[in-house]
C-alpha positions as CSV (number, residue, x, y, z in Angstrom):
1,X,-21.3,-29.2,66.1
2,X,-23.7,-31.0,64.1
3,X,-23.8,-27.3,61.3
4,X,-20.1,-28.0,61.7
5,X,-20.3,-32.1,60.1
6,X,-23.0,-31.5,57.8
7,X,-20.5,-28.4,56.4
8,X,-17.8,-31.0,56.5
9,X,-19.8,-33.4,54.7
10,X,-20.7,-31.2,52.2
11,X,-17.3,-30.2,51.4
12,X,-16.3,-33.1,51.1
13,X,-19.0,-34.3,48.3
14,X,-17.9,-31.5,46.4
15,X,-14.4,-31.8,46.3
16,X,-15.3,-35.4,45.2
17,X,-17.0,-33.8,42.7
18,X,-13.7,-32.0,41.2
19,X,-11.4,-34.3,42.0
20,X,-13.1,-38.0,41.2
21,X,-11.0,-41.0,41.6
22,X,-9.4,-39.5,45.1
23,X,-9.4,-42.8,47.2
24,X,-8.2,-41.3,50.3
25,X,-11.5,-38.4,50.2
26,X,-13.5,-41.4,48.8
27,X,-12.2,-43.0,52.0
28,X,-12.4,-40.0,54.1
29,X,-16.5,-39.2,52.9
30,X,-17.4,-43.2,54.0
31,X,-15.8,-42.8,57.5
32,X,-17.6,-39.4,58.0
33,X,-21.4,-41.1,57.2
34,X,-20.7,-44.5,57.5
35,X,-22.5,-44.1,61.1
36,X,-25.6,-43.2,60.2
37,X,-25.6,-46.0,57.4
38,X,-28.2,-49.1,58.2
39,X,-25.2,-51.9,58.0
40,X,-24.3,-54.8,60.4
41,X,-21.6,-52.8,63.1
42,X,-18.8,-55.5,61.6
43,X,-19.4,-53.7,58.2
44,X,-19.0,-49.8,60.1
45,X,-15.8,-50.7,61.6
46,X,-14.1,-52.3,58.9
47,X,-15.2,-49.1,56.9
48,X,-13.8,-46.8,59.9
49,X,-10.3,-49.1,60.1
50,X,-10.0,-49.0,56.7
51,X,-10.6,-45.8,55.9
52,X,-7.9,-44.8,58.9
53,X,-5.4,-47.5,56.6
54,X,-6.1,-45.5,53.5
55,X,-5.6,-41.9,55.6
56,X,-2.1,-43.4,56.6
57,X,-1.0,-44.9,53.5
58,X,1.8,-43.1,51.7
59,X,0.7,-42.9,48.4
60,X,4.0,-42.4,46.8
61,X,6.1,-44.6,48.8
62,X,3.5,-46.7,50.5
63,X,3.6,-50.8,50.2
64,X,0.5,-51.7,48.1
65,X,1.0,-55.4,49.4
66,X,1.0,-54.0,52.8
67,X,-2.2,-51.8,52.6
68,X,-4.3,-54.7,50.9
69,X,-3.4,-57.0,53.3
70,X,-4.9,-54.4,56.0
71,X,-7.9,-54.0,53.9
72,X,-8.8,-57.7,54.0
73,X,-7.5,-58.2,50.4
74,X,-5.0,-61.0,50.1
75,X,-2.9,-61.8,47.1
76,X,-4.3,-64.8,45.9
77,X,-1.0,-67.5,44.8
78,X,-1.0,-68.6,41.5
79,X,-0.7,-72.5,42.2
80,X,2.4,-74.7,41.8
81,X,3.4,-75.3,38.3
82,X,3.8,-79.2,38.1
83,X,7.6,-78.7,38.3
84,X,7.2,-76.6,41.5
85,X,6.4,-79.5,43.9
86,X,8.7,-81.0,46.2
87,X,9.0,-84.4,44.8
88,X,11.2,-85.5,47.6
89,X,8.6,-84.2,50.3
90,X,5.5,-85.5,48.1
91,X,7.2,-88.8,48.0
92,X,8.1,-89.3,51.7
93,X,4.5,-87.6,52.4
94,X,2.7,-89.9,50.3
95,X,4.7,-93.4,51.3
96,X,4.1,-92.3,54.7
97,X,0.4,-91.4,54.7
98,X,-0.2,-94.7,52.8
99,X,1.2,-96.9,55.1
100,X,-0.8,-95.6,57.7
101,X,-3.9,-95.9,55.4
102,X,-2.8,-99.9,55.1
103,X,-2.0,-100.3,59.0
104,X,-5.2,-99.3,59.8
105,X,-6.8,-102.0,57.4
106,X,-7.4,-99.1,54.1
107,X,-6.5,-100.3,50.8
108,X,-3.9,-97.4,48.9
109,X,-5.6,-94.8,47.4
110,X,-3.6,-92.3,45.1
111,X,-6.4,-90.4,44.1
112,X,-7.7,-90.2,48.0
113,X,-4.3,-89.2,49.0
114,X,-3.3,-86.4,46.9
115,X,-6.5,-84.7,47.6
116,X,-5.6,-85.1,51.1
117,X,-2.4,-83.9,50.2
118,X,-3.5,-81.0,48.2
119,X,-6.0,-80.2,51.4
120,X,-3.7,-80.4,54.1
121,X,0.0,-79.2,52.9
122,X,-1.2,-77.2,49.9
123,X,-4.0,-75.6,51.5
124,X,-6.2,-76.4,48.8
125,X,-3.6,-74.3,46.7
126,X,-2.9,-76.6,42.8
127,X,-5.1,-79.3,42.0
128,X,-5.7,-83.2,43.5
129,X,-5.1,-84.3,40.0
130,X,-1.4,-82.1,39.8
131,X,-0.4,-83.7,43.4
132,X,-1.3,-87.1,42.2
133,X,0.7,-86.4,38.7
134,X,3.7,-85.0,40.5
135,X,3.8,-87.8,42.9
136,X,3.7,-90.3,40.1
137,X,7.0,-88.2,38.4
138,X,8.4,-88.5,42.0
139,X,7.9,-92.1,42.3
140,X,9.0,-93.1,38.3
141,X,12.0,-90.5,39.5
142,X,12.7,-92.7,42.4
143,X,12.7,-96.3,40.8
144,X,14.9,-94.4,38.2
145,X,17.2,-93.2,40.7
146,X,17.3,-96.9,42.1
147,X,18.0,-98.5,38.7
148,X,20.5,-96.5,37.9
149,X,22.3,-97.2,41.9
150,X,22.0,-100.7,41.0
151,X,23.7,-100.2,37.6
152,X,26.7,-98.4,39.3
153,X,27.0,-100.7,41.6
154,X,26.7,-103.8,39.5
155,X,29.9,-101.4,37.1
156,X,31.5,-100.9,40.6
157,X,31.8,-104.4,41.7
158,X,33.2,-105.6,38.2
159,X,36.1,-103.6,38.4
């Protein structure tokens, strides 16, 4: 048996050898040694499970997101253009988080809350510094919104 892996092996370095770039053999050639390699276990069997993902993976048709994500690799997301927050959300969030802050004797931080914010709803996705902007464009929005209310309703009650 052991003629029969080292002819495997062997075969398999040399079709490397003709056909370089082949990540599937490449795949196949680190599953076949990876055992005999002096690496932490963890490392072997994420080479073994991966190189079983890459075996299975269509490589025609296959979902490229898919087979990353089952090779540990995750897309990182580009983070939230200032205009892609939530003002309504960052608003409440922030009016809400700071009036705990002041109930339990804090003074209001901005700056303290949107790194809060950014570390526990963005998951540390954007920036402290693009929370804190876009909740000052959500709070100018809102007395904006309130001015103008006041204006109709001032119109309104003339009539």
């Amino acid at each position: 048996m052991a003629d029969e892996d080292s002819n495997f092996l062997d075969e398999l370095v040399e079709d490397g050898k003709l056909a370089e770039g082949d990540a599937k053999k490449a795949w196949k050639l680190l599953a076949a040694i990876i055992d005999d390699a002096d690496l932490p276990i963890w490392v072997k069997d994420y080479v073994k499970r991966s190189a079983a993902a890459v075996a299975d993976y269509d490589m025609e048709t296959g979902d490229q997101t898919l087979l990353a994500h089952m090779l540990g690799f995750y897309k990182e997301r580009e983070p939230k253009a200032f205009s892609g927050y939530d003002l309504d959300h960052l608003l409440a969030w922030f009016l809400e988080r700071m009036t705990n802050d002041v109930d339990k004797g804090k003074k209001p931080n901005i700056s303290r809350t949107a790194r809060e914010y950014h570390e526990e709803v963005m998951n540390m996705n954007g920036t402290p510094d693009g929370v804190r902007k876009a909740y000052e464009k959500a709070r100018a929005g809102f007395e904006e919104n309130k001015q103008n209310e006041l204006a109709l309703q001032r119109i309104l009650s003339q009539r």
